[in-house]
N, C-alpha and C positions, 0 to 999 in steps of 0.2 A: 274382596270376595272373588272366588275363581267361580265363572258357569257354565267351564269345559266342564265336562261329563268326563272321565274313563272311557265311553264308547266314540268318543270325537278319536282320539289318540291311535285309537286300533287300528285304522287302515292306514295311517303315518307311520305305524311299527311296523303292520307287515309290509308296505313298500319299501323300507329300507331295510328289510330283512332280508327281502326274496329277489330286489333287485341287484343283489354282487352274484347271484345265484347265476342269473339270464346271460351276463359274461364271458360265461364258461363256455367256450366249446372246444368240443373234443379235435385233435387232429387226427384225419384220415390216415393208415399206416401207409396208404400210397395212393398217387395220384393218377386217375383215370383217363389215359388220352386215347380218343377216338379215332378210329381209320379215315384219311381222307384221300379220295379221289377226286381230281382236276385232270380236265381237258379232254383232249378227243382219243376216245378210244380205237384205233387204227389198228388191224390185225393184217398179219402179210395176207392173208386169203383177201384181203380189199383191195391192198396196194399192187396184188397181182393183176388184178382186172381193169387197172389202169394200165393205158397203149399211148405210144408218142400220137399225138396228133388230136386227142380227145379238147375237147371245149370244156370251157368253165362248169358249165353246167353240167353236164358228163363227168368233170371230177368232182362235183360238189354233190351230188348224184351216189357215187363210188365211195366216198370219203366219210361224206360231211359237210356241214359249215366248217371251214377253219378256227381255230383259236384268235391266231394272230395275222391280221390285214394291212399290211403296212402304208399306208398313204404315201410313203417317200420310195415303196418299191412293191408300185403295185401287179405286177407279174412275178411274185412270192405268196406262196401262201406256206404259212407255218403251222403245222396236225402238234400239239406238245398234248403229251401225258403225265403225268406223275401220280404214283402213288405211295403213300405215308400210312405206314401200318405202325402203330400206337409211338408214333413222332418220329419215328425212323422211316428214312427215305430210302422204301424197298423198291420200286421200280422208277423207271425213267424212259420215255422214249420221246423223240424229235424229228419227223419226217418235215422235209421240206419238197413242196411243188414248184417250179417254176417253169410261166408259160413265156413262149414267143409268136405275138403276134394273136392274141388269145386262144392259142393253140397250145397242150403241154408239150414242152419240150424235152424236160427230165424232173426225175425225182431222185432225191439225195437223201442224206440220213439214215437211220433205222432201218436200212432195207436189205432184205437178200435179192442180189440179182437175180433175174428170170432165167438167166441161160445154166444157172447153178442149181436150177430144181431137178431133180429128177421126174421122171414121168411118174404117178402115182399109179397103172395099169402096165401091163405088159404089152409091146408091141409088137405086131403078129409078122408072124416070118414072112420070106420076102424067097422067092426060088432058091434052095438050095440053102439058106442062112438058118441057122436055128434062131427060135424067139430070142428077144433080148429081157433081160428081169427087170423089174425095178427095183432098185436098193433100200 
């Protein structure tokens, strides 16, 4: 004599009815990749108001914290940027500091020289000279 019931049976059908169902997933038509920004955001209007001679604190002040501190060369400091717009490596930049004697001595990388700026006003004449423009 069997004393399953019908109603024992029911939710052993519908779990192996509706479980090849849950399986299923759909594939996305495309994959969503997010903007990322790393490192120190360094604009020449910063790197302008750095002068030889300024102290740590003075550059880091101007700067930033640095990104990269190197223990094996500690009179560098490394400013790295990068940005990644949906996995493609759209910007890059790499300013490096190096002091002597904890004083800065120069700055390398990413930079426009100071002597290549134009003046951003116009400089007022001088006996006899007309003004000079700014370009």
């Amino acid at each position: 004599m069997n004393n399953k019931s019908p109603y024992m049976r029911l939710p052993i059908l519908a779990l192996v009815l509706l479980l090849p169902a849950c399986s299923y997933i759909p594939m996305a038509p495309s994959v969503y990749k997010i903007d990322i920004q790393q490192g120190n955001v360094v604009t020449q209007e910063m790197v302008s108001r750095l002068k030889p001679g300024m102290t740590r604190s003075q550059v880091r002040f101007a700067l930033g914290t640095p990104l990269v501190s190197d223990v094996f060369h500690p009179d560098r400091w490394d400013y790295v940027y990068r940005f990644q717009k949906a996995g493609v490596l759209t910007e890059q930049h790499h300013i490096t500091v190096v002091f002597e004697n904890d004083l800065l001595k120069r700055v390398e990388g990413d930079v426009v020289p100071a002597a290549s700026e134009k003046p951003a006003i116009a400089v007022p004449a001088a006996e006899g000279r007309p003004a000079e423009k700014a370009e």
